[in-house]
Every structure is written in C-alpha cells, then in structure tokens.
VEXFIGU-460813 format. One record per atom (N, C-alpha, C, CB): x, y, z; residue in one letter. Coordinates in steps of 0.2 Angstrom, whole numbers, padded with zeros to 4 digits, always signed. Atoms other than C-alpha are relative to their C-alpha. Glycine has a CB too. Layout:
<rs>
XYZA...
</rs>
This chain:
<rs>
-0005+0003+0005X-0490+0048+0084X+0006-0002+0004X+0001+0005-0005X-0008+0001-0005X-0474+0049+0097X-0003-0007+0003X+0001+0007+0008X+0002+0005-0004X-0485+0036+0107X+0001-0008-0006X-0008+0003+0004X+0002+0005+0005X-0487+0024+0091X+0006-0002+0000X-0004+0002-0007X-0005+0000+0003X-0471+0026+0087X+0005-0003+0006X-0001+0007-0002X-0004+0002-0006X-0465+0022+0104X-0001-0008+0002X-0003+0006+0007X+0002+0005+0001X-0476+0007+0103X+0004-0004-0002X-0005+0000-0003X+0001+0006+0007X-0470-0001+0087X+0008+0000+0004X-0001+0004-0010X-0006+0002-0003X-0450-0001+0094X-0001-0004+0005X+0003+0004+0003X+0000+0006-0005X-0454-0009+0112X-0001-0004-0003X-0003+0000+0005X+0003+0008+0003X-0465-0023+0103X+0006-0002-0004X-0009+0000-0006X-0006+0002+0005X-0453-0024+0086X+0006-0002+0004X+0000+0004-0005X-0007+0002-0004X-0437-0023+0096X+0001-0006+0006X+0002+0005+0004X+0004+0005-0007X-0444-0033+0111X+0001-0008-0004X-0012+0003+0003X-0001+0005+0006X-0446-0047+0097X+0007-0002-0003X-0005+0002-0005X-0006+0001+0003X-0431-0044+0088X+0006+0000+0007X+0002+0006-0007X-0003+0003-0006X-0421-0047+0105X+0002-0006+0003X-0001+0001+0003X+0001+0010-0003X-0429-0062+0111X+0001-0003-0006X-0009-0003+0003X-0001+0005+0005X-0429-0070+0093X+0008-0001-0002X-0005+0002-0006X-0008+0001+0003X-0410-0067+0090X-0001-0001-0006X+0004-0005+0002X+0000+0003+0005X-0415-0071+0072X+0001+0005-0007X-0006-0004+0001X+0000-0002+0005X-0408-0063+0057X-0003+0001-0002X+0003-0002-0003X+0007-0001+0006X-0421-0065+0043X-0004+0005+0004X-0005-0008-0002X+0006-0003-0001X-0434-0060+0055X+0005+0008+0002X-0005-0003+0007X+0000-0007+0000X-0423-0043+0059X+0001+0004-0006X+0003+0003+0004X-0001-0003+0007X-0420-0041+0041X-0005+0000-0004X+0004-0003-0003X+0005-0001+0003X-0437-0043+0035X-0004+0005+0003X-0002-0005+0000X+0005-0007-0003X-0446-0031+0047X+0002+0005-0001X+0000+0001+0007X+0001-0004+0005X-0439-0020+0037X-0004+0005-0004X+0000-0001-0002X+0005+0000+0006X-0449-0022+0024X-0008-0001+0002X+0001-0006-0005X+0006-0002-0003X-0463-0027+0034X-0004+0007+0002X-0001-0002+0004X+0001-0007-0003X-0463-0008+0043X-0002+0003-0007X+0007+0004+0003X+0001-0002+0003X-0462-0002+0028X-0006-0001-0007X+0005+0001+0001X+0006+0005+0004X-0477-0012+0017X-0004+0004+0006X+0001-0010+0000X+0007-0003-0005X-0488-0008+0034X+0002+0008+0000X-0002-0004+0008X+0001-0006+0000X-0483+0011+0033X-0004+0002-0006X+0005+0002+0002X+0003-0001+0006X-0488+0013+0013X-0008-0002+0001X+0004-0006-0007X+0009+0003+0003X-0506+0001+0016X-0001+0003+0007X-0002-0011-0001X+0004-0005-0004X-0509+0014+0032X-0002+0007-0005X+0005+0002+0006X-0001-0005+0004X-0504+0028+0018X-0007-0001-0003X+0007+0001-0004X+0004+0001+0003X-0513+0022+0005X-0009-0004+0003X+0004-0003-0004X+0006+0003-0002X-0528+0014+0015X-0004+0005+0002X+0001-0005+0004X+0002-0007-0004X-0530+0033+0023X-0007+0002-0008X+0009+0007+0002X+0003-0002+0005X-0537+0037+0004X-0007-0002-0001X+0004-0003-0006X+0008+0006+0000X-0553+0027+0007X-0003+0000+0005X+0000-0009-0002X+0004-0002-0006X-0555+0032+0026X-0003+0005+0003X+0003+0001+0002X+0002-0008-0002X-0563+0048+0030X-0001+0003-0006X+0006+0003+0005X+0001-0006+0004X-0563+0064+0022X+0008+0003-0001X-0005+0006+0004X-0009-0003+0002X-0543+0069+0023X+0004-0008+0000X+0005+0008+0008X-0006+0005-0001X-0529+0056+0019X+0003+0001+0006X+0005-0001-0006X-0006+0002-0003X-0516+0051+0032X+0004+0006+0002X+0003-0005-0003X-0005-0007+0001X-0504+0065+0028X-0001+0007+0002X+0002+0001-0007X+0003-0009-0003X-0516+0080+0028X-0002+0001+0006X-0006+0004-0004X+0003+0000-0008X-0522+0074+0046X+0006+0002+0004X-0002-0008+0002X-0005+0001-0003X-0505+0074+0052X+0003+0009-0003X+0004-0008-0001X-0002-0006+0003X-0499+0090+0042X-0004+0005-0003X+0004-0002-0005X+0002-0006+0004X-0513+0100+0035X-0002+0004+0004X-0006-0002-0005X+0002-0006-0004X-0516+0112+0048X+0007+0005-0003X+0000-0002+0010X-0005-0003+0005X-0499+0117+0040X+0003+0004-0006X+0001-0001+0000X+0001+0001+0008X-0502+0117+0022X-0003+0001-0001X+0001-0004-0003X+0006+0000+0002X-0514+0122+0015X+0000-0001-0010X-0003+0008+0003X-0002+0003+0008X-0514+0112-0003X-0008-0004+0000X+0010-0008-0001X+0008+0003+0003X-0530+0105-0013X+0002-0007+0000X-0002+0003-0010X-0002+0007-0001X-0536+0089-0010X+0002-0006-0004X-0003-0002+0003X-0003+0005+0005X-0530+0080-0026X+0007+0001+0000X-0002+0001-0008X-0009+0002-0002X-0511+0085-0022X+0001-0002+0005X+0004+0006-0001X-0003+0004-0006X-0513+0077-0004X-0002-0008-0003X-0004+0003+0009X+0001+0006+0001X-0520+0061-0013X+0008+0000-0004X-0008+0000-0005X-0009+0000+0003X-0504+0063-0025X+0004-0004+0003X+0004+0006+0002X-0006+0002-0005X-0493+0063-0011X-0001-0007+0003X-0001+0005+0007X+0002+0006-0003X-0501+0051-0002X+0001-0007-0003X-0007+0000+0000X-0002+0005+0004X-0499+0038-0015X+0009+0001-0003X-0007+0001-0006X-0007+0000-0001X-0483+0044-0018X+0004-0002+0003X+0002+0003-0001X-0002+0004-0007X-0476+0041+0000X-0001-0007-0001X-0004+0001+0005X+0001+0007+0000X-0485+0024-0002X+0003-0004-0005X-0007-0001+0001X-0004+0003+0005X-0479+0019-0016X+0007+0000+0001X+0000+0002-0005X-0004+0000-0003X-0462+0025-0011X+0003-0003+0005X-0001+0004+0001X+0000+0004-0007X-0462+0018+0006X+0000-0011-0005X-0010+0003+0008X-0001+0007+0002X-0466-0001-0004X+0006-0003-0006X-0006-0003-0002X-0009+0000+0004X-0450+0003-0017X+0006-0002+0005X+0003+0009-0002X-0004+0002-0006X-0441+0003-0001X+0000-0006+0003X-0002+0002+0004X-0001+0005-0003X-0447-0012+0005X+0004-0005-0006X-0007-0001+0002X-0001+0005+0009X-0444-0022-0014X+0009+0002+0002X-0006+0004-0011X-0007+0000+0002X-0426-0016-0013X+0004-0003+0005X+0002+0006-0002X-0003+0005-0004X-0423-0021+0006X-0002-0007+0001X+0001+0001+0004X+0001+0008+0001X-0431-0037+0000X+0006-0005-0004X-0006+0001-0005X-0006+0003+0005X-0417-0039-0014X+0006-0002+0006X+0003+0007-0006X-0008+0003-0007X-0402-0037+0000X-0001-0006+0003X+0001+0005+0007X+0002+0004-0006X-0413-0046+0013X+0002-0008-0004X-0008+0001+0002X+0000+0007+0006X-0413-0063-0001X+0007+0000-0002X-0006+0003-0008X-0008+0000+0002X-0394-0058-0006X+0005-0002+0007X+0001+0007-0003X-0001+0001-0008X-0390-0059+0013X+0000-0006+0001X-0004+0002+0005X+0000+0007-0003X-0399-0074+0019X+0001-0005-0006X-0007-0002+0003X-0004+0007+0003X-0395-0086+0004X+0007-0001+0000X-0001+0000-0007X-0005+0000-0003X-0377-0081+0008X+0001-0004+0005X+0001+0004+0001X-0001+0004-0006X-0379-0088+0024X-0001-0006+0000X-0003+0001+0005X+0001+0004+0001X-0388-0102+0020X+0005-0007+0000X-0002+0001-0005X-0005+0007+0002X-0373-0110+0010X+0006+0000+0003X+0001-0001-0008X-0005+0002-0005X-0361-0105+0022X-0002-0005+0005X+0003+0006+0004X+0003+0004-0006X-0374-0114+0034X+0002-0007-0004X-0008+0001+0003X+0001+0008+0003X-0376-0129+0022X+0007-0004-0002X-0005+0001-0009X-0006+0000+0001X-0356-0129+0019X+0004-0003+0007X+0002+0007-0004X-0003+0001-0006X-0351-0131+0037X-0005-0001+0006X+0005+0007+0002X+0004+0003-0004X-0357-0137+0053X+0000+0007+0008X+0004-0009+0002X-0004-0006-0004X-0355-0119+0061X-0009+0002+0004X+0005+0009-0007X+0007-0003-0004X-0371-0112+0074X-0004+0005-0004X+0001+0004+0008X+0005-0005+0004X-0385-0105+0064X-0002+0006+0003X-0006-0004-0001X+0000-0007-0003X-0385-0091+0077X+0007+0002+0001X-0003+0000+0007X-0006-0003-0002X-0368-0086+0077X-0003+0007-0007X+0010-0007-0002X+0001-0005+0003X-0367-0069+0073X+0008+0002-0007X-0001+0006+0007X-0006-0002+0008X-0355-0065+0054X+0005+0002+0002X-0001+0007-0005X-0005-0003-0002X-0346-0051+0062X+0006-0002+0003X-0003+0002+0004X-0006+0003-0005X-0337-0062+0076X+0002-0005-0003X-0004-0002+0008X-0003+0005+0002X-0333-0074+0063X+0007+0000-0005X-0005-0003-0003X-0007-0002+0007X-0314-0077+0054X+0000-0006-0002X+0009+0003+0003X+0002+0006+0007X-0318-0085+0039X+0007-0005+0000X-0001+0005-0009X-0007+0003+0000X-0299-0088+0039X+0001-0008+0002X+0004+0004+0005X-0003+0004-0006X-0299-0101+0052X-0006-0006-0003X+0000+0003+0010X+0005+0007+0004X-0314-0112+0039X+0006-0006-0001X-0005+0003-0009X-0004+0004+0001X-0306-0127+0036X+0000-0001-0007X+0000-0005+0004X-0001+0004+0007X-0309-0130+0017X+0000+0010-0002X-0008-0007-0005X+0001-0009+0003X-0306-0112+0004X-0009+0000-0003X+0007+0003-0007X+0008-0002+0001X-0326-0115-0001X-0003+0003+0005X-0005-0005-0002X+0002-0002-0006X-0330-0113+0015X+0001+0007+0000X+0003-0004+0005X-0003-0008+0000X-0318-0097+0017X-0005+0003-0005X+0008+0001-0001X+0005-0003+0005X-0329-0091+0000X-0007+0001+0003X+0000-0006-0005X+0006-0003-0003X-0345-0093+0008X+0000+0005+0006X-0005-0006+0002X+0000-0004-0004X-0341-0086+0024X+0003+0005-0002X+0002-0002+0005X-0001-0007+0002X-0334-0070+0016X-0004+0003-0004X+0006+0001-0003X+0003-0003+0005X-0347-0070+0004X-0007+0002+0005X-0002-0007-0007X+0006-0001-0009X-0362-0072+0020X+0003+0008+0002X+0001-0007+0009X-0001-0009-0004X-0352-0057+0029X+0000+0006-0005X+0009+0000+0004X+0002-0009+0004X-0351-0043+0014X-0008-0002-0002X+0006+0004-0009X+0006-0001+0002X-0369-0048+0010X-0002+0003+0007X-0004-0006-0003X+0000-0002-0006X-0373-0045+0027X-0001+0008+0001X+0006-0003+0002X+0001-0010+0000X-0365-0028+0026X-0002+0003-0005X+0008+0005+0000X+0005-0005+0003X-0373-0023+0012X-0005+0000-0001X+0000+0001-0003X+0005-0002-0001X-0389-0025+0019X+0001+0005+0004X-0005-0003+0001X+0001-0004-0004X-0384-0016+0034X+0002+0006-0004X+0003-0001+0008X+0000-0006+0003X-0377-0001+0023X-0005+0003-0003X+0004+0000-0004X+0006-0005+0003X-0392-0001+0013X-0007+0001+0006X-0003-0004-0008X+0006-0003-0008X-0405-0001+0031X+0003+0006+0001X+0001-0005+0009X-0003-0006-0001X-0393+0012+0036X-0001+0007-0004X+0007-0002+0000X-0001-0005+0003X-0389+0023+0025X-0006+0002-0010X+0009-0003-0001X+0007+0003+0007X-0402+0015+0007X-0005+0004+0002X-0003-0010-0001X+0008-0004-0001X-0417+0020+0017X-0001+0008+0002X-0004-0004+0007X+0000-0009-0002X-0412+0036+0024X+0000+0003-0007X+0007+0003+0004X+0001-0006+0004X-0407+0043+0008X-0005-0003-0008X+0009+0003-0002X+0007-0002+0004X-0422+0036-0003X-0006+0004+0004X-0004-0007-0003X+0004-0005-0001X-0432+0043+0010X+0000+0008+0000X-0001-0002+0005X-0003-0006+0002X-0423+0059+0010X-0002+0002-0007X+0008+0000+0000X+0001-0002+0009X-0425+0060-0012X-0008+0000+0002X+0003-0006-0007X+0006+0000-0002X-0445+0056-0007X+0000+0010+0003X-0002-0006+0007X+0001-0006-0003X-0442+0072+0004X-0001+0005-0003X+0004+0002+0003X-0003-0006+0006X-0435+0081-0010X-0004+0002-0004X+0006-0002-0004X+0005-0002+0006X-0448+0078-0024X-0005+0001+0003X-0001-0005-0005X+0005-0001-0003X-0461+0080-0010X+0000+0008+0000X+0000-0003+0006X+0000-0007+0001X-0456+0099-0010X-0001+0003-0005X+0003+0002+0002X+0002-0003+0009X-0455+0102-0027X-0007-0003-0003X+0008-0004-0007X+0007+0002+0002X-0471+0093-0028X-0005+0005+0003X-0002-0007+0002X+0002-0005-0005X-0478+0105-0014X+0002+0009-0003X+0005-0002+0009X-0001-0006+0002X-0470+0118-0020X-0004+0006-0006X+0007-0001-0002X+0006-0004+0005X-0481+0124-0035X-0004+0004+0003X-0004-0005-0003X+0008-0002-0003X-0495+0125-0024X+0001+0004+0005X-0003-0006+0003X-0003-0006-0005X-0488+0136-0011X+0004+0005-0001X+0004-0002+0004X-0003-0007+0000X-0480+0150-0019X-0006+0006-0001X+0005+0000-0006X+0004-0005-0001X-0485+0166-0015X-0006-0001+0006X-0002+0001-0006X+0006+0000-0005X-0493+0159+0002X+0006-0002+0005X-0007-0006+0000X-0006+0000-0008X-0484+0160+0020X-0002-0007+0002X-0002+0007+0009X+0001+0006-0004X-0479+0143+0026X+0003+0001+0006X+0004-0006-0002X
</rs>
C-alpha cells in the first residue's frame, strides 16, 4: 500500500510540475478521489472480501454485510468529495477565465504573485480579486474541506463499527 502510495505522488506530482497547469492540479483532486471510491466500490464484485477488510480485517472482526456497508460508504463518501471539489474547482477556474478574457495577463501567471491594484481598469481589479479569493477557497477547501469530511467519514465509521464490536477486544 506504502509503495502504491509512493507511486501515485511521484507520477501525479511529477505531472503536476511539469504541466504547471492549474485546472489540471485542481482537478486531480477529484480524479484521486473518483478512482479511490471505483477501487472501493469495485472491491464489492472482486473476490471474497471488499477492499477495506483486505487491508483491515485481520483487525476487526465485523460480519460481511457491515464491511459491504462501509465499503460503499467510503466510496460514496470519497465521490461527495470529489462533486464538492468539483464545485470550487468550476468557481476557481471560471474566475480566471474572465480575469484572462478581461486582460492580456499570462495564462500561467501564478494569482498569488499578482496585485490586482496595479490592473488598469476597476473590472479588471474585480476579476483579479474575484480569481484570487476563488482560488483560496479551493485551496482552503483541499486543505482543510477534505481533511475534515474525511475526518466526519472517520467519525461515523466508528460509530458504525462500533455496534459490532462491543464486548470484543480490539
């Protein structure tokens, strides 16, 4: 898993380095997270244990309609995730767009290093302040959005587990 895992960074990052390209590191997101659910949910139809109890059932010892559950929950979960940094991702880049379509400014320049201030028309200034807080509020919700839905997953994961485990040593 460490190794897969060690995989998917070099390639994805490797990519999102050389491509310099916004969208695409604001969409891989959602992609990660779409191909983690259709590994989740695809585990349901592979074999004899889903995905999850491969990786955790030596630990657990839960009936196999509450690892199906899970399973589908995660996955579903995991493509909530994706749909919502879909919404930002789409709130972001049409931002840029019309600051791009508004001014003659490098379609690679990075938001951050930009002061809107110094736009020459105040629509301009508008878009470019409108592009940079979309911007941060995808990176708040990559940051901070995914972590604490995947955290609340965490949460109802135990209390879903939890039934099934009382009165047995984890």
């Amino acid at each position: 898993m460490h190794l897969i895992t060690l995989g998917l960074l070099v390639v994805f990052g490797g990519i999102t380095l050389a491509v310099r390209d916004p969208a695409f590191l604001m969409w891989k997101v959602s992609v990660l997270y779409v191909a983690f659910a259709l590994a989740l949910i695809g585990s349901l139809w592979i074999g004899e244990k889903t995905l999850m109890q491969r990786m955790v059932g030596k630990e657990l010892d839960l009936p196999q309609e509450v690892w199906k559950r899970l399973t589908w929950f995660w996955g579903l979960g995991f493509v909530a995730i994706a749909i919502v940094n879909g919404y930002y991702v789409r709130l972001a880049l049409a931002a840029r767009e019309n600051l791009f379509a508004a001014t003659t400014l490098d379609k690679k320049i990075e938001l951050t290093e930009l002061d809107c201030v110094s736009l020459a028309t105040d629509t301009a200034v508008q878009f470019c302040q409108n592009a940079q807080q979309t911007e941060a509020s995808w990176v708040n919700f990559k940051l901070f959005g995914t972590m604490g839905l995947t955290f609340v997953l965490i949460l109802l994961t135990v209390v879903l587990m939890s039934k099934h485990l009382k009165g047995k040593e984890v």
